[in-house]
C-alpha positions as CSV (number, residue, x, y, z in Angstrom):
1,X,114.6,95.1,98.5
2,X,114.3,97.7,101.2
3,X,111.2,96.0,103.7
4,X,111.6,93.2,105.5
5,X,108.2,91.2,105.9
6,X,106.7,90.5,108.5
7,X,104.3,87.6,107.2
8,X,104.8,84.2,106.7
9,X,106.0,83.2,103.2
10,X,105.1,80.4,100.6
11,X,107.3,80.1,97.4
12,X,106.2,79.3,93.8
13,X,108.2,77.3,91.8
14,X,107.7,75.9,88.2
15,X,108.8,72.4,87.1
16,X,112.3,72.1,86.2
17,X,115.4,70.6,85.7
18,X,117.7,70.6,88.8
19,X,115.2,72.5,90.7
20,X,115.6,70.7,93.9
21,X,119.2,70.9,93.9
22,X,118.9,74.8,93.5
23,X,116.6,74.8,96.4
24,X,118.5,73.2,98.8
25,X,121.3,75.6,97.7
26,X,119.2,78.8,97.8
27,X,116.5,77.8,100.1
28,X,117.0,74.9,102.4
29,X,113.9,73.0,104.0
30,X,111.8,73.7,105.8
31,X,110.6,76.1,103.4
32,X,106.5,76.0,102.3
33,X,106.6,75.4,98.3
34,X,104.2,75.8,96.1
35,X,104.9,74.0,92.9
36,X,102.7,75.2,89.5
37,X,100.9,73.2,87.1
38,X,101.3,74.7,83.6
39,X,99.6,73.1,80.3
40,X,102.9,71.8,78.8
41,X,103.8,70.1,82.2
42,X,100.2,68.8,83.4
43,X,99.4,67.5,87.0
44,X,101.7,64.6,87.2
45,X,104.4,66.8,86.9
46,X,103.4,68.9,89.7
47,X,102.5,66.0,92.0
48,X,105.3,64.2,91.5
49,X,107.9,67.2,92.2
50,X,105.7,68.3,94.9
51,X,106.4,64.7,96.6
52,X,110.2,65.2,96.2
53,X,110.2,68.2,97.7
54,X,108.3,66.5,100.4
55,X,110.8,63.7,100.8
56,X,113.6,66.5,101.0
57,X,111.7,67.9,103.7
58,X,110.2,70.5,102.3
59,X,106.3,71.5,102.9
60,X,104.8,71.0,99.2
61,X,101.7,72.4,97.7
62,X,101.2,70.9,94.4
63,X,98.4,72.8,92.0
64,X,96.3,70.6,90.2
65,X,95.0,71.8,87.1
66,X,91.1,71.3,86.3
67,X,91.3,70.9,82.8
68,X,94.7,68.9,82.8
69,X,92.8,66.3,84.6
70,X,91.8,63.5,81.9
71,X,89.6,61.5,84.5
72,X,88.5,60.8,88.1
73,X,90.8,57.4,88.0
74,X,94.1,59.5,87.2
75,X,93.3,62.3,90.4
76,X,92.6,59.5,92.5
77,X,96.6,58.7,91.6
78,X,97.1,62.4,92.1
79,X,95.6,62.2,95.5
80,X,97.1,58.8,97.0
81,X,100.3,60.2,96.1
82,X,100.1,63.6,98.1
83,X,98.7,61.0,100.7
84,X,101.4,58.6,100.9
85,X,104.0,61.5,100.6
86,X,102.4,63.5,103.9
87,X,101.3,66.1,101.7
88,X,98.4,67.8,103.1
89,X,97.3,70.5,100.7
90,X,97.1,71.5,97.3
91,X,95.9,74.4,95.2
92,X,93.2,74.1,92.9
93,X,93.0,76.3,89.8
94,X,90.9,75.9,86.6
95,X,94.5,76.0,84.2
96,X,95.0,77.7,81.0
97,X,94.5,74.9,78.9
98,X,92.2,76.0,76.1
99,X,89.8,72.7,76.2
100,X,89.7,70.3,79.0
101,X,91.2,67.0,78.9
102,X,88.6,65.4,80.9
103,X,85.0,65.8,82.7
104,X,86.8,68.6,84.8
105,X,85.8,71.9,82.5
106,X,85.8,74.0,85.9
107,X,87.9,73.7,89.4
108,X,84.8,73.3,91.1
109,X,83.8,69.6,90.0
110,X,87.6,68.9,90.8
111,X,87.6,70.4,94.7
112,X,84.5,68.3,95.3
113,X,86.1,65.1,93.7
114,X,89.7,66.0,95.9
115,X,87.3,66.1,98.7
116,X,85.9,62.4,98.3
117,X,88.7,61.1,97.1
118,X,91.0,62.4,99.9
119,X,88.4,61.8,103.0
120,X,88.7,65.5,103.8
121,X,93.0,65.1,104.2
122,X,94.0,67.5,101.6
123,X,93.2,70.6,102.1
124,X,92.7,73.1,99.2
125,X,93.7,76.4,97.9
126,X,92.1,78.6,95.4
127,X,92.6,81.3,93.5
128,X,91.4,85.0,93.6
129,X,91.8,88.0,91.4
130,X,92.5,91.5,92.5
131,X,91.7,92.9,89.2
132,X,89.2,90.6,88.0
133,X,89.4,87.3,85.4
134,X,89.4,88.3,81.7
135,X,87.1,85.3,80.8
136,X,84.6,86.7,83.7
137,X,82.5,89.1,84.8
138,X,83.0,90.2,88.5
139,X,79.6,89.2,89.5
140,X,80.2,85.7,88.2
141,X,83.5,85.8,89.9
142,X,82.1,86.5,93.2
143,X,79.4,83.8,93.0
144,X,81.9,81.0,91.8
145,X,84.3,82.2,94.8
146,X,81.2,81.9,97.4
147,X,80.5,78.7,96.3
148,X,83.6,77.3,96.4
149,X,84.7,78.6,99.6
150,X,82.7,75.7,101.9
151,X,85.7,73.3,100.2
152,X,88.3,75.7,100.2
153,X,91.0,76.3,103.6
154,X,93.0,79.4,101.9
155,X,93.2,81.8,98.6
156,X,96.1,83.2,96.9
157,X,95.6,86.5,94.5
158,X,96.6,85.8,91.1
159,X,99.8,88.3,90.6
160,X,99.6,91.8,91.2
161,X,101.9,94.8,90.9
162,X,99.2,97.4,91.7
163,X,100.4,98.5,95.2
164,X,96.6,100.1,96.0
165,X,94.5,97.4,94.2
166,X,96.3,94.6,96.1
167,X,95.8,96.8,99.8
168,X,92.2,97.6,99.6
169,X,91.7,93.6,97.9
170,X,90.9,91.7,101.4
171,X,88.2,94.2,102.2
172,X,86.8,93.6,98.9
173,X,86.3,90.1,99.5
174,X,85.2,90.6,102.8
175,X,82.4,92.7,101.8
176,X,81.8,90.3,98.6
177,X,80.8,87.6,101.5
178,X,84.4,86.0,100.9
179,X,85.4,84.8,104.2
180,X,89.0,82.8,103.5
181,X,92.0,83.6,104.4
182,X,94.1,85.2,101.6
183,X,97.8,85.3,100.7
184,X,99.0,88.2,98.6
185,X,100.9,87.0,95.2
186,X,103.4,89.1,94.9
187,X,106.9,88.5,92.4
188,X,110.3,88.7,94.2
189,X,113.3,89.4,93.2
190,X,113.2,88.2,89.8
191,X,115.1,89.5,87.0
192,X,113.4,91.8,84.6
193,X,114.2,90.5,81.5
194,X,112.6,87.0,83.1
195,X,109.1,88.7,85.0
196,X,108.6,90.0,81.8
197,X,108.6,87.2,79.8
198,X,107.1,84.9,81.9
199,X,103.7,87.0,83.1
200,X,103.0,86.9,79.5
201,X,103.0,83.1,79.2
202,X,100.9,82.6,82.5
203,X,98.4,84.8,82.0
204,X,98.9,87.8,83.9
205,X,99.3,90.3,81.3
206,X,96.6,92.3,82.6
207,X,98.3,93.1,85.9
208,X,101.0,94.1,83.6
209,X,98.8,97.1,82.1
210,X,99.5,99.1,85.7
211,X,103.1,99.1,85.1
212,X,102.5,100.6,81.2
213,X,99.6,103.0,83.1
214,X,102.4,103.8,85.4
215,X,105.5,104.5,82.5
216,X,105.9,107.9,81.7
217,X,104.5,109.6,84.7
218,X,105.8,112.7,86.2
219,X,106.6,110.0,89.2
220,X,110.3,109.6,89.3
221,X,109.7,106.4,91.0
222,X,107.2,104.8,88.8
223,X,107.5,101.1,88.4
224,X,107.5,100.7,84.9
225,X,110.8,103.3,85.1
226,X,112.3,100.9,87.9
227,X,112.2,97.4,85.5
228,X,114.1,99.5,82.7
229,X,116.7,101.1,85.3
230,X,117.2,98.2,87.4
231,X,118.7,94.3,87.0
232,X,115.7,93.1,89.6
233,X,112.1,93.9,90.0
234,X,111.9,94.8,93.7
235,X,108.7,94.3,95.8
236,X,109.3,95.9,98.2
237,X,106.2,98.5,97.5
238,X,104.0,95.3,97.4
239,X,104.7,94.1,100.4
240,X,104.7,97.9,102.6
241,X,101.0,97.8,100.5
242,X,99.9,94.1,102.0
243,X,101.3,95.1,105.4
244,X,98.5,95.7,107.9
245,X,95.7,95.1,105.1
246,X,94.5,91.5,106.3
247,X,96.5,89.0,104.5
248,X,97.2,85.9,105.9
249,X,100.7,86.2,104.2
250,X,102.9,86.1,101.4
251,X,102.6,84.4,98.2
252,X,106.0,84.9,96.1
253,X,106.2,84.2,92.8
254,X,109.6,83.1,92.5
255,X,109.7,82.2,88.5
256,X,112.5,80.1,90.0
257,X,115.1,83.0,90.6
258,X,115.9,81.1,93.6
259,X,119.3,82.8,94.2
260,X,117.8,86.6,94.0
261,X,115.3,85.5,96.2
262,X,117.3,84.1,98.8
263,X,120.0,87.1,98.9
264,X,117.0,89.9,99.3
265,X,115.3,90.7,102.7
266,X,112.0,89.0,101.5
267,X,113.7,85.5,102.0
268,X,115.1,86.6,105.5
269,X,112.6,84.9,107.6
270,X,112.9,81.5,105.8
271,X,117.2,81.8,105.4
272,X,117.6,82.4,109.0
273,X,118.6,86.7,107.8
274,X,121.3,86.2,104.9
């Protein structure tokens, strides 16, 4: 990693065991978390490591999975905790679950539910796509994203490793009528053999296509010939592309390679520069 940021950073964790021990070794409150909500762990999951991160003092953004959500009675649970815990925002997504679980087919119905439920005191994150949603054509896209943006505070792009695509993004969605802030997703640190294998399994094997498009170029420093040369992906071309292009900061997906992302420049601001 070669750029220092100069955005604020959020960091995405998945689930797991010991994952708050290895944050308080790798990155110590107060550090903004962002913990996901995949099919096999469902929303409770999320919520409740997203309130123990809270009590640990760490800022905690649980995502809450539309179709995870089996009925209005278990996110009103969902909600009171984030409540009691201090939480105070959380990140909507629709989830990869193949059918819903409950009345929540979309994340839509869900954000206006969060939105009674909570009285207005969580606010919500959504999701956008740089290069597009395979189950969606870009018009829809845009026209779900307008209509969910009076209940939405911030957006995050789903991940991204096309340097260009994710610098000309924010004027996209300004000119689209998208007026929310947005976060750039970008990976850190995280070892290639891991990035690799995980994109796959949370659906962002399209983004992945650039870095095949990019293999076997007469460009010495293509990306796809970086992940086969290198132990770490590095991001630093992500985040010289973000830079001045009208995020409101960085996303990083972490994967949970929480000490390569602590020991690279990215982290710096948030580990007080080791």
């Amino acid at each position: 990693m070669t750029v220092r940021p100069g955005l604020p950073l959020h960091v995405e964790v998945i689930p797991g065991e010991a994952l708050l021990e290895r944050l308080l070794t790798h990155l110590p409150a107060p550090v903004t978390v962002s913990v996901t909500c995949l099919p096999h762990h469902g929303p409770q999951e999320a919520v409740q490591t997203a309130v123990g991160l809270a009590d640990a003092g760490y800022t905690a953004i649980p995502h809450l999975a539309a179709r995870s959500v089996t009925d209005r009675r278990a996110l009103a649970g969902y909600v009171h905790q984030c409540l009691d815990a201090g939480i105070t925002e959380v990140f909507v997504i629709g989830g990869d679950r193949p059918e819903a679980a409950g009345p929540y087919a979309w994340s839509g119905a869900l954000m206006q539910d969060i939105a009674d439920l909570s009285g207005g005191g969580l606010r919500m994150g959504i999701a956008v796509y740089p290069e597009g949603h395979p189950a969606t054509d870009d018009g829809e896209l845009v026209a779900t994203l307008r209509s969910r943006q009076d209940l939405a505070s911030w957006s995050v792009t789903q991940l991204c490793f096309d340097p260009e695509t994710l610098r000309a993004f924010p004027g996209r969605l300004r000119a689209d009528g998208i007026e929310l802030p947005v976060w750039a997703g970008i990976p850190g640190p995280v070892r290639v053999s891991r990035l690799l294998r995980l994109t796959r399994r949370i659906g962002v094997g399209q983004s992945l296509g650039f870095l095949r498009r990019s293999a076997g170029g007469s460009n010495s420093g293509s990306v796809m010939r970086q992940l086969v040369t290198t132990a770490s992906y590095d991001p630093a071309p992500l985040v010289r592309a973000v830079d001045g292009a009208g995020y409101a900061g960085l996303h990083v997906y972490s994967f949970n390679d929480l000490a390569e992302l602590a020991g690279s420049e990215l982290a710096a601001p948030i580990t007080g520069g080791r």
